[in-house]
PQR file of N, CA, C, O and H, with PARSE charges and radii, in Angstrom:
ATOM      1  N   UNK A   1      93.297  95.693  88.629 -0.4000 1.5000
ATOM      2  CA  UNK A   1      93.980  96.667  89.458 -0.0000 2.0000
ATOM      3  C   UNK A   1      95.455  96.630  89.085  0.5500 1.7000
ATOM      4  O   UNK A   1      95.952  95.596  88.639 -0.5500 1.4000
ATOM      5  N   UNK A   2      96.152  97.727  89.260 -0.4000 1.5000
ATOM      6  CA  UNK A   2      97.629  97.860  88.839 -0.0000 2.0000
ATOM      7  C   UNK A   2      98.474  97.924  89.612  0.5500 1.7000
ATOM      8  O   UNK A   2      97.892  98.259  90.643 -0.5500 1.4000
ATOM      9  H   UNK A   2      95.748  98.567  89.623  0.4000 1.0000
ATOM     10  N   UNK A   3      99.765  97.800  89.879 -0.4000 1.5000
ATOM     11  CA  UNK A   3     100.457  98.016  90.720 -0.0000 2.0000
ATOM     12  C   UNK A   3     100.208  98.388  91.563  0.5500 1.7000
ATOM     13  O   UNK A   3     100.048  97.675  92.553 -0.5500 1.4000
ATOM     14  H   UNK A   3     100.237  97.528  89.041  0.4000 1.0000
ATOM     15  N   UNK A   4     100.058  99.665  91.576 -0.4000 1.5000
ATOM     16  CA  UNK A   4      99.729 100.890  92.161 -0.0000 2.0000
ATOM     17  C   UNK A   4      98.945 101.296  93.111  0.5500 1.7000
ATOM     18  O   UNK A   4      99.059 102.028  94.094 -0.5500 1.4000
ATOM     19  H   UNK A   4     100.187 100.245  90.772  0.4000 1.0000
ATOM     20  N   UNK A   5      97.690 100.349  92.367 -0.4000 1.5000
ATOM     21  CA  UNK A   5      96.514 100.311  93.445 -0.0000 2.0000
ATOM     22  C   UNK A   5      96.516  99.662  94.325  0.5500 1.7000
ATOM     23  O   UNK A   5      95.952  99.919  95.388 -0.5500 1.4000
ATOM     24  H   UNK A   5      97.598  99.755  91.568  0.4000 1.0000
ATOM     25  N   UNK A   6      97.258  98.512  94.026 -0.4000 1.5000
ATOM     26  CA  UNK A   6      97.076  97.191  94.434 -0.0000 2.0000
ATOM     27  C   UNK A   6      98.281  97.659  96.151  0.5500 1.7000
ATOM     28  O   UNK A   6      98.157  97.141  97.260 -0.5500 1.4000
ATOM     29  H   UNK A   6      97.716  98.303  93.162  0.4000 1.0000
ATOM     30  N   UNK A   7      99.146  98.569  95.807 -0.4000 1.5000
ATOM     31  CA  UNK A   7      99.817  98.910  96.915 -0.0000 2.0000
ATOM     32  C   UNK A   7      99.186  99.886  98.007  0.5500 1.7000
ATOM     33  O   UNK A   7      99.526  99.860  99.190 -0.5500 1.4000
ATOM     34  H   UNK A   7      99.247  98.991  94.906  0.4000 1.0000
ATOM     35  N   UNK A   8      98.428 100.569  97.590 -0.4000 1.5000
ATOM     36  CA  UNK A   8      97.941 101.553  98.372 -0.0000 2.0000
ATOM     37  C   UNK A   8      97.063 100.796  98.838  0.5500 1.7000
ATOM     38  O   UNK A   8      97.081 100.990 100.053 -0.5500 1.4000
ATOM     39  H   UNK A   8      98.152 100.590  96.629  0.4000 1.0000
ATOM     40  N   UNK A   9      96.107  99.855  98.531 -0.4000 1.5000
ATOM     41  CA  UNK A   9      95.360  98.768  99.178 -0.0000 2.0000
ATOM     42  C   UNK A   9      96.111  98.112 100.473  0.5500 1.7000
ATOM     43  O   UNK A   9      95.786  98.164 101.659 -0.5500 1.4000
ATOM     44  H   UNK A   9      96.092  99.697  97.544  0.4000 1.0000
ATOM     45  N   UNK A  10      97.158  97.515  99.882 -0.4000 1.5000
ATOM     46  CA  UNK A  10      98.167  97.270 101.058 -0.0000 2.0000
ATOM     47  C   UNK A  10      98.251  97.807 102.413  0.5500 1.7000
ATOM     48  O   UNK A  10      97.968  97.363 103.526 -0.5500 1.4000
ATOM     49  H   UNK A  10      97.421  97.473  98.918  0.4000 1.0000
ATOM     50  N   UNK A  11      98.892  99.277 101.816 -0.4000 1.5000
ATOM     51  CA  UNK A  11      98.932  99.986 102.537 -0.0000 2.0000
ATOM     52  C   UNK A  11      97.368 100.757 103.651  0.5500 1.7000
ATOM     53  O   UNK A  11      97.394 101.179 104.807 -0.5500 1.4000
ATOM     54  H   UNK A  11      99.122  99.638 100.912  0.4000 1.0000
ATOM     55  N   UNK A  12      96.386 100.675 102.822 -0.4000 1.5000
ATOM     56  CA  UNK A  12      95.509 101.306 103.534 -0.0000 2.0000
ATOM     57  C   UNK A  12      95.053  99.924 104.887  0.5500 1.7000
ATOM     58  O   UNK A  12      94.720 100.190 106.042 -0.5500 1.4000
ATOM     59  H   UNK A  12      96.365 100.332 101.883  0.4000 1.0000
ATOM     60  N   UNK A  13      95.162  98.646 104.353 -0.4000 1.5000
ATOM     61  CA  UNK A  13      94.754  97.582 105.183 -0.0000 2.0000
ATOM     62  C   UNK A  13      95.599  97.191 106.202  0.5500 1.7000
ATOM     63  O   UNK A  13      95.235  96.733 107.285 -0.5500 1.4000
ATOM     64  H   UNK A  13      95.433  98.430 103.415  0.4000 1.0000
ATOM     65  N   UNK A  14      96.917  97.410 105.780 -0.4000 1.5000
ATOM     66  CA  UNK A  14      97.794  97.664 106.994 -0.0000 2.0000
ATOM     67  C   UNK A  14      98.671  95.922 106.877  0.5500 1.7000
ATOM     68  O   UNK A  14      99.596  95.457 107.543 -0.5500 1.4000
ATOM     69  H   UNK A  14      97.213  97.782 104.900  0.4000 1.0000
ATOM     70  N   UNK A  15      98.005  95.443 105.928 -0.4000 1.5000
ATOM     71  CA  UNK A  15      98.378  93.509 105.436 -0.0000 2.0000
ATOM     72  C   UNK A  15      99.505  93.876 104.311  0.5500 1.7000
ATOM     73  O   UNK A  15      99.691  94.724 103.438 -0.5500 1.4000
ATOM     74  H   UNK A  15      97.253  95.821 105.387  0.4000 1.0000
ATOM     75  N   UNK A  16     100.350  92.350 105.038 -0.4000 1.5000
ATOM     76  CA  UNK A  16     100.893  91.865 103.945 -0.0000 2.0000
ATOM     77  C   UNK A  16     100.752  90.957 102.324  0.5500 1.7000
ATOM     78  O   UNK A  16     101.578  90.487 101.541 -0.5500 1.4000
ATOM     79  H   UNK A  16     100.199  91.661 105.747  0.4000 1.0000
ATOM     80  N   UNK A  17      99.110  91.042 102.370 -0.4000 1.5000
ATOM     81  CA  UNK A  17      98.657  89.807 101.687 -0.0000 2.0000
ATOM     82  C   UNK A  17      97.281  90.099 101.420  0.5500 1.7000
ATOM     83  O   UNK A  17      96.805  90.953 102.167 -0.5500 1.4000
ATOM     84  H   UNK A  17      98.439  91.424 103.005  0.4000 1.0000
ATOM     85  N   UNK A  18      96.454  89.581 100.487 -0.4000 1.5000
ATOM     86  CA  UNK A  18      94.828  90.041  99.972 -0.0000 2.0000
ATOM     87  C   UNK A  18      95.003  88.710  99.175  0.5500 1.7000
ATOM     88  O   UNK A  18      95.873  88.103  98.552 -0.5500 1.4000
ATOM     89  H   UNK A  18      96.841  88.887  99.880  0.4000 1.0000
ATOM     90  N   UNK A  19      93.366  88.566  99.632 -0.4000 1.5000
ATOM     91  CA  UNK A  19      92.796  87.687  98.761 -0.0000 2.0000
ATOM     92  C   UNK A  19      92.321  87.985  97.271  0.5500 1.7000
ATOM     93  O   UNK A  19      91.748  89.043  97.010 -0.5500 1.4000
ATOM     94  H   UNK A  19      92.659  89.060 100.138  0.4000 1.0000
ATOM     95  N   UNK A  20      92.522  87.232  96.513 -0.4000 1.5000
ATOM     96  CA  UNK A  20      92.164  87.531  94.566 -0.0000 2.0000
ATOM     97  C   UNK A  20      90.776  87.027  94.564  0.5500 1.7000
ATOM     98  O   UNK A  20      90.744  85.830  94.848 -0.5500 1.4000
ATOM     99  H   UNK A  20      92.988  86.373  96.725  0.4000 1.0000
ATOM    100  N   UNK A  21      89.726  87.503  94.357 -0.4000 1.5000
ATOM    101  CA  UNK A  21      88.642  86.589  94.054 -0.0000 2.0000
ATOM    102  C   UNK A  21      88.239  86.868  92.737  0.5500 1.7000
ATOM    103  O   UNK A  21      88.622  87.786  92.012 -0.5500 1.4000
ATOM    104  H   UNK A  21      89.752  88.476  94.126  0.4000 1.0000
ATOM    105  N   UNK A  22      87.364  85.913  92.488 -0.4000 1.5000
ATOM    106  CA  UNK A  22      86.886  85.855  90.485 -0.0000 2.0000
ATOM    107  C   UNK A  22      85.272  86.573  90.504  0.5500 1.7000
ATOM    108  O   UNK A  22      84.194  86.107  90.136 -0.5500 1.4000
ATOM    109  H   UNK A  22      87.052  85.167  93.077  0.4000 1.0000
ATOM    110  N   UNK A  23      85.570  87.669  90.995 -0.4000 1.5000
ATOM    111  CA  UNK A  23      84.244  88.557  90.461 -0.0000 2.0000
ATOM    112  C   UNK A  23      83.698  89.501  91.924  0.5500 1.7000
ATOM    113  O   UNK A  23      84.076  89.144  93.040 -0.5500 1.4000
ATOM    114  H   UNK A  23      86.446  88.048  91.293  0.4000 1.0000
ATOM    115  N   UNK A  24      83.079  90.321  91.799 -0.4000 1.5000
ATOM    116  CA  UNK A  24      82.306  91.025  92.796 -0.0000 2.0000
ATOM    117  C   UNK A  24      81.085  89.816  93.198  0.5500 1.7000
ATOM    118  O   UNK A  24      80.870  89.389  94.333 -0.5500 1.4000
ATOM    119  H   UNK A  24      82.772  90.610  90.893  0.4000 1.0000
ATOM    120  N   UNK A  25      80.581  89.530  92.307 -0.4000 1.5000
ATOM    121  CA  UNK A  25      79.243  89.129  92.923 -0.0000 2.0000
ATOM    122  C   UNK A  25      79.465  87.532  93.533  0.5500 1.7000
ATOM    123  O   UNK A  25      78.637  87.182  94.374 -0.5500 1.4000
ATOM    124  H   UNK A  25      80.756  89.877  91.385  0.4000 1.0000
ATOM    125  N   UNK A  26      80.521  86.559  93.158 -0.4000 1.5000
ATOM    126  CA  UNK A  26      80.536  85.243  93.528 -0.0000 2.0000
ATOM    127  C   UNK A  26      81.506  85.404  94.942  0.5500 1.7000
ATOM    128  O   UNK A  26      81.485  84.647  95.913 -0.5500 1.4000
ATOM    129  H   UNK A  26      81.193  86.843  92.474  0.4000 1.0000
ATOM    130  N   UNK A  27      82.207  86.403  94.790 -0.4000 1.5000
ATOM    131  CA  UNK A  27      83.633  86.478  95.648 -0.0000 2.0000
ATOM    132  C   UNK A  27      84.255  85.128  96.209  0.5500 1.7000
ATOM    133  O   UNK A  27      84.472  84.782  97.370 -0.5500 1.4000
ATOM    134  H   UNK A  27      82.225  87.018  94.001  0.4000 1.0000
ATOM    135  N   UNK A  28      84.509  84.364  94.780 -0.4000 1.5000
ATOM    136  CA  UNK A  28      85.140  83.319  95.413 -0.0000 2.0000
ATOM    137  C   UNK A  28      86.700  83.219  95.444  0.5500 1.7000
ATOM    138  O   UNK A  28      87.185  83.158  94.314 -0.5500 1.4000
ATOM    139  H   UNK A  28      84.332  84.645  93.837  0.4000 1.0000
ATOM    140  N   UNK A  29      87.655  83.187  96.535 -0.4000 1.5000
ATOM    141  CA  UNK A  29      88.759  83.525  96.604 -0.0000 2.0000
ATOM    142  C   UNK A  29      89.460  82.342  95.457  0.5500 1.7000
ATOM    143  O   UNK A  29      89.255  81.140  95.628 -0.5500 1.4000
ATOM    144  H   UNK A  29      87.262  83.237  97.453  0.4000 1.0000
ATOM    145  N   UNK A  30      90.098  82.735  94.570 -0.4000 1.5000
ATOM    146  CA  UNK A  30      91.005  82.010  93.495 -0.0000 2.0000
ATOM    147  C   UNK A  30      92.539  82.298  93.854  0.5500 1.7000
ATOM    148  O   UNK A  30      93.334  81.788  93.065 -0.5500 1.4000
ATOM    149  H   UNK A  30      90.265  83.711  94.432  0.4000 1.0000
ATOM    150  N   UNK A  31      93.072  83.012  94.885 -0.4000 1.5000
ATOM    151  CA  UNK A  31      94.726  83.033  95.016 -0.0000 2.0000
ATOM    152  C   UNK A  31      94.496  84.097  96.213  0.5500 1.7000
ATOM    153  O   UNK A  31      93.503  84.466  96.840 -0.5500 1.4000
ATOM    154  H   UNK A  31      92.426  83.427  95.526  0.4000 1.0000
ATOM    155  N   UNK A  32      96.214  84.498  96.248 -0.4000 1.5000
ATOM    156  CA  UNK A  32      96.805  85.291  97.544 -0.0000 2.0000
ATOM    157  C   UNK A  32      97.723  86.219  96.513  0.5500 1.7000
ATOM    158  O   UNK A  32      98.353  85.777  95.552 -0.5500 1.4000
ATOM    159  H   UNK A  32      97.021  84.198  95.739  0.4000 1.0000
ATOM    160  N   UNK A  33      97.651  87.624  96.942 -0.4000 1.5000
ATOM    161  CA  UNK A  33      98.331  88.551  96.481 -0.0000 2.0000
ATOM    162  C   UNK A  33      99.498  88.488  96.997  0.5500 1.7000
ATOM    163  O   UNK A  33      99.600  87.261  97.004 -0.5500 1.4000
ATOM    164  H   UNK A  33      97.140  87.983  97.723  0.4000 1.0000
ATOM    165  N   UNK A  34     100.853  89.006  97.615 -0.4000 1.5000
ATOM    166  CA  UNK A  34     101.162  89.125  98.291 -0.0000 2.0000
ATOM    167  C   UNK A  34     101.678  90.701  98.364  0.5500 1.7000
ATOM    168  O   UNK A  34     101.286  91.101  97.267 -0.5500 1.4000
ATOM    169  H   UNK A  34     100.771  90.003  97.610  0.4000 1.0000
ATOM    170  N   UNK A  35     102.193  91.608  98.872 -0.4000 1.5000
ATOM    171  CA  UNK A  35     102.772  93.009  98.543 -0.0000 2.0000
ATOM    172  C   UNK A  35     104.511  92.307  98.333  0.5500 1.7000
ATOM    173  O   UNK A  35     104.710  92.342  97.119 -0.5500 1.4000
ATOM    174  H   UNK A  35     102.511  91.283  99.762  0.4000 1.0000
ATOM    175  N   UNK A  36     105.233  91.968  98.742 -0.4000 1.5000
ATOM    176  CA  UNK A  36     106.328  91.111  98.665 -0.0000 2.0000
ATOM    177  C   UNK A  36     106.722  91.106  96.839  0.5500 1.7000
ATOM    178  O   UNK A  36     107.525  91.740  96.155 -0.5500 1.4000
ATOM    179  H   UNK A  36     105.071  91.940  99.728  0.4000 1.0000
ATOM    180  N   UNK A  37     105.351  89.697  96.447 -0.4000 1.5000
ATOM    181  CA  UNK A  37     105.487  90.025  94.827 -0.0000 2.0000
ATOM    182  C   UNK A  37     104.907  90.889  93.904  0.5500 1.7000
ATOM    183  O   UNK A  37     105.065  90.633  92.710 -0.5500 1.4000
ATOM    184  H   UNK A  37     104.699  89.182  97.003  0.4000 1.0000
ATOM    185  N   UNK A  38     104.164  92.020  94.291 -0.4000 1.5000
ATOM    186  CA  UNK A  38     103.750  93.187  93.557 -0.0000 2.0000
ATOM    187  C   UNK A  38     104.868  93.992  93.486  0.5500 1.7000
ATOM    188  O   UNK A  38     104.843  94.984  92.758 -0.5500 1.4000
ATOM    189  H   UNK A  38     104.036  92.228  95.261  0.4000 1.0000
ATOM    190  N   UNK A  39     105.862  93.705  94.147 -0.4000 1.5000
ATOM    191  CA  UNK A  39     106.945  94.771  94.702 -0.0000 2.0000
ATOM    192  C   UNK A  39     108.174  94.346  93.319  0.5500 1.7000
ATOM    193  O   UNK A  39     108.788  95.145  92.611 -0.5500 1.4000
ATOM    194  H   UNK A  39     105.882  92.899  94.739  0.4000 1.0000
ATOM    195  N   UNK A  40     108.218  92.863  93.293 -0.4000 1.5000
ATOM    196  CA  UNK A  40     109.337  92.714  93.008 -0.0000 2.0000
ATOM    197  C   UNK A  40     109.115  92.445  91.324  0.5500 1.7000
ATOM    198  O   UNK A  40     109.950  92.504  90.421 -0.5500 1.4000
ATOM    199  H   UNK A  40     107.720  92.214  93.868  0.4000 1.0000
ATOM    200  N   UNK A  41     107.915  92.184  91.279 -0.4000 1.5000
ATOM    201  CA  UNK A  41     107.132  92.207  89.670 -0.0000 2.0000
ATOM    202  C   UNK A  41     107.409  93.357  88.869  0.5500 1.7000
ATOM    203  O   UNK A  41     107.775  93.470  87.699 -0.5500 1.4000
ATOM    204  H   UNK A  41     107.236  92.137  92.012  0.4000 1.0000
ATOM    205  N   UNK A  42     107.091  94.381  89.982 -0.4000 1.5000
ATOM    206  CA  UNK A  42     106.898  95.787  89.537 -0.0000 2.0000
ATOM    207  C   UNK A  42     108.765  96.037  89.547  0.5500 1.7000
ATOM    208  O   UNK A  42     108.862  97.015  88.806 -0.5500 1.4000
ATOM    209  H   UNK A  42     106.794  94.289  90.932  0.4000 1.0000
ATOM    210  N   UNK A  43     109.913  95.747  89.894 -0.4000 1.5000
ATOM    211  CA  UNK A  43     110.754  95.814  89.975 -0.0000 2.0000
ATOM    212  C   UNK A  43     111.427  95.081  88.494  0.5500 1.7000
ATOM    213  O   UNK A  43     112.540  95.469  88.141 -0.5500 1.4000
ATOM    214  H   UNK A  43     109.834  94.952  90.496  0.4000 1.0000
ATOM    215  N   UNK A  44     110.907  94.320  87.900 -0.4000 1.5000
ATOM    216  CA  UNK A  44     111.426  93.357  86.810 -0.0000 2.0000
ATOM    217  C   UNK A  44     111.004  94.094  85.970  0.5500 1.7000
ATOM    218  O   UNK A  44     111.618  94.275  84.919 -0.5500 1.4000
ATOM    219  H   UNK A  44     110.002  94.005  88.187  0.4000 1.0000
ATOM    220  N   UNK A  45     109.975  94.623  86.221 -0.4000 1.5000
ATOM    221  CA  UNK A  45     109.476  95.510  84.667 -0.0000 2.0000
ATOM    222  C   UNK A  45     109.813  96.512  83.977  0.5500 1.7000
ATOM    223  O   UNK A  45     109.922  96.754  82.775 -0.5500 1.4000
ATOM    224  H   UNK A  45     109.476  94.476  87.075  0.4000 1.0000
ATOM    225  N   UNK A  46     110.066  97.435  85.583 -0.4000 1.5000
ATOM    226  CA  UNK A  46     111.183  98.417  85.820 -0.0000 2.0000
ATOM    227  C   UNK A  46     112.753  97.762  84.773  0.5500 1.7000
ATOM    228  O   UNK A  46     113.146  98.302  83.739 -0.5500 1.4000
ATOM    229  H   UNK A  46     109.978  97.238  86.560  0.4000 1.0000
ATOM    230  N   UNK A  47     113.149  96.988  85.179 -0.4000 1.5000
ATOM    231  CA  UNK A  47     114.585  96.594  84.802 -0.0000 2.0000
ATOM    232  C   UNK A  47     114.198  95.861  83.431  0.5500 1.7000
ATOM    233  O   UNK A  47     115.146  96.013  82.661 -0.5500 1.4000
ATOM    234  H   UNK A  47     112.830  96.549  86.019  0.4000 1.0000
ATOM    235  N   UNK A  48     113.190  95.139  82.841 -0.4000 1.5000
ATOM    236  CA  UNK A  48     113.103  94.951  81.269 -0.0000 2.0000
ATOM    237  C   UNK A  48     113.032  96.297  80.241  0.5500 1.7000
ATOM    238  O   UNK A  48     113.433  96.420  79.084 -0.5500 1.4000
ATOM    239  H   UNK A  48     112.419  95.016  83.467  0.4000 1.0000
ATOM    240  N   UNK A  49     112.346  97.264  81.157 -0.4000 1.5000
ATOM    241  CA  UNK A  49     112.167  98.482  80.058 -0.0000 2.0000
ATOM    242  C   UNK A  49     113.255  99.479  80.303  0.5500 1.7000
ATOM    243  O   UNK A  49     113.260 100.475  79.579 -0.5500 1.4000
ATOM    244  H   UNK A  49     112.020  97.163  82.097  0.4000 1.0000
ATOM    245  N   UNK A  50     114.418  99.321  81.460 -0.4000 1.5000
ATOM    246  CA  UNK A  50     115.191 100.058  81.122 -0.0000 2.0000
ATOM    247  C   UNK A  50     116.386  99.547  80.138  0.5500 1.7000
ATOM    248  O   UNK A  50     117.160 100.339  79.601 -0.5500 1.4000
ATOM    249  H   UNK A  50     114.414  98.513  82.048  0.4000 1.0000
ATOM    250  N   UNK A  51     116.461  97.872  79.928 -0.4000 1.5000
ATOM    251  CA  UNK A  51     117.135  97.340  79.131 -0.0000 2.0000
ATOM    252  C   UNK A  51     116.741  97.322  77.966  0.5500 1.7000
ATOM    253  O   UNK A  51     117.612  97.133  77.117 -0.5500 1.4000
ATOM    254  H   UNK A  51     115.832  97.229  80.364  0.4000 1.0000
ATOM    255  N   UNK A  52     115.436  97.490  77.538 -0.4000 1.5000
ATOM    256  CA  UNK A  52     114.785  97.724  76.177 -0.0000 2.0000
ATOM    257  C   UNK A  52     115.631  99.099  75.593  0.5500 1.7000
ATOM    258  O   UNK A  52     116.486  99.164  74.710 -0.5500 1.4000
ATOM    259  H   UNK A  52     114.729  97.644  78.228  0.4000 1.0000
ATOM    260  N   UNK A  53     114.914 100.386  76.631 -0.4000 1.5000
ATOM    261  CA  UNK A  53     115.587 101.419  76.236 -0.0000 2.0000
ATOM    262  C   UNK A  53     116.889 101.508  76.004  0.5500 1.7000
ATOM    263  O   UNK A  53     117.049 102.378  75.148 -0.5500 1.4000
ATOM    264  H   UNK A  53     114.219 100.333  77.349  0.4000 1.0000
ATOM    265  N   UNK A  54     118.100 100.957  76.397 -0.4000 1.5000
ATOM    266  CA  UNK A  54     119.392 100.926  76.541 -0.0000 2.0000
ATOM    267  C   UNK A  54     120.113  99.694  75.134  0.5500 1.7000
ATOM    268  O   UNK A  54     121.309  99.539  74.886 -0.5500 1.4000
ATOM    269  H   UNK A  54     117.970 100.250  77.093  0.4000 1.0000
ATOM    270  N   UNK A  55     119.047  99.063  74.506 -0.4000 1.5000
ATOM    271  CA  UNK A  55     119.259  98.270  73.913 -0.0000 2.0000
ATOM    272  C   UNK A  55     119.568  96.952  74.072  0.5500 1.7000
ATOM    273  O   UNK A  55     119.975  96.293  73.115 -0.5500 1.4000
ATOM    274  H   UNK A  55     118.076  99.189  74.708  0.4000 1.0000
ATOM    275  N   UNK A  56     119.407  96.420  75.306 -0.4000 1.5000
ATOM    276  CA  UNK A  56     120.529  94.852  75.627 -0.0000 2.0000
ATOM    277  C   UNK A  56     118.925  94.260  75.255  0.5500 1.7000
ATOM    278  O   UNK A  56     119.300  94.123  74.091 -0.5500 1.4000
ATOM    279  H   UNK A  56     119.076  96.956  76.083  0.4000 1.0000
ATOM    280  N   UNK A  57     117.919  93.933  75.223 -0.4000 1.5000
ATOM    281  CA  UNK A  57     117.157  92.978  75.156 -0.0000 2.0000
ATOM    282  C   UNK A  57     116.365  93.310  73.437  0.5500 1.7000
ATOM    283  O   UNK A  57     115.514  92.541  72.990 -0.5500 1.4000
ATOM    284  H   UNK A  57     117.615  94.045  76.168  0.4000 1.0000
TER
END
């Protein structure tokens, strides 16, 4: 899932937070999402590719 989705999930559940699990069929929880760091991930990536484009990196 991408950003993207992963926010509107958020948003549709009304949580700050989702469980990661390792597959549909075992659903065993392996971590915690949070919307907090989807936010700020998605914010760094934002700011590496506008420094790519601009030349500093």
């Amino acid at each position: 899932m991408n950003a993207k989705e992963a926010m509107a999930v958020f948003e549709d559940a009304e949580v700050e937070a989702l469980a990661v699990i390792d597959g549909s069929e075992s659903r065993r929880v392996i971590g915690l999402l949070t919307a907090s760091h989807v936010l700020r991930r998605y914010g760094e990536e934002i700011e590496k590719r506008r420094q790519e484009e601009v030349g500093l990196v």
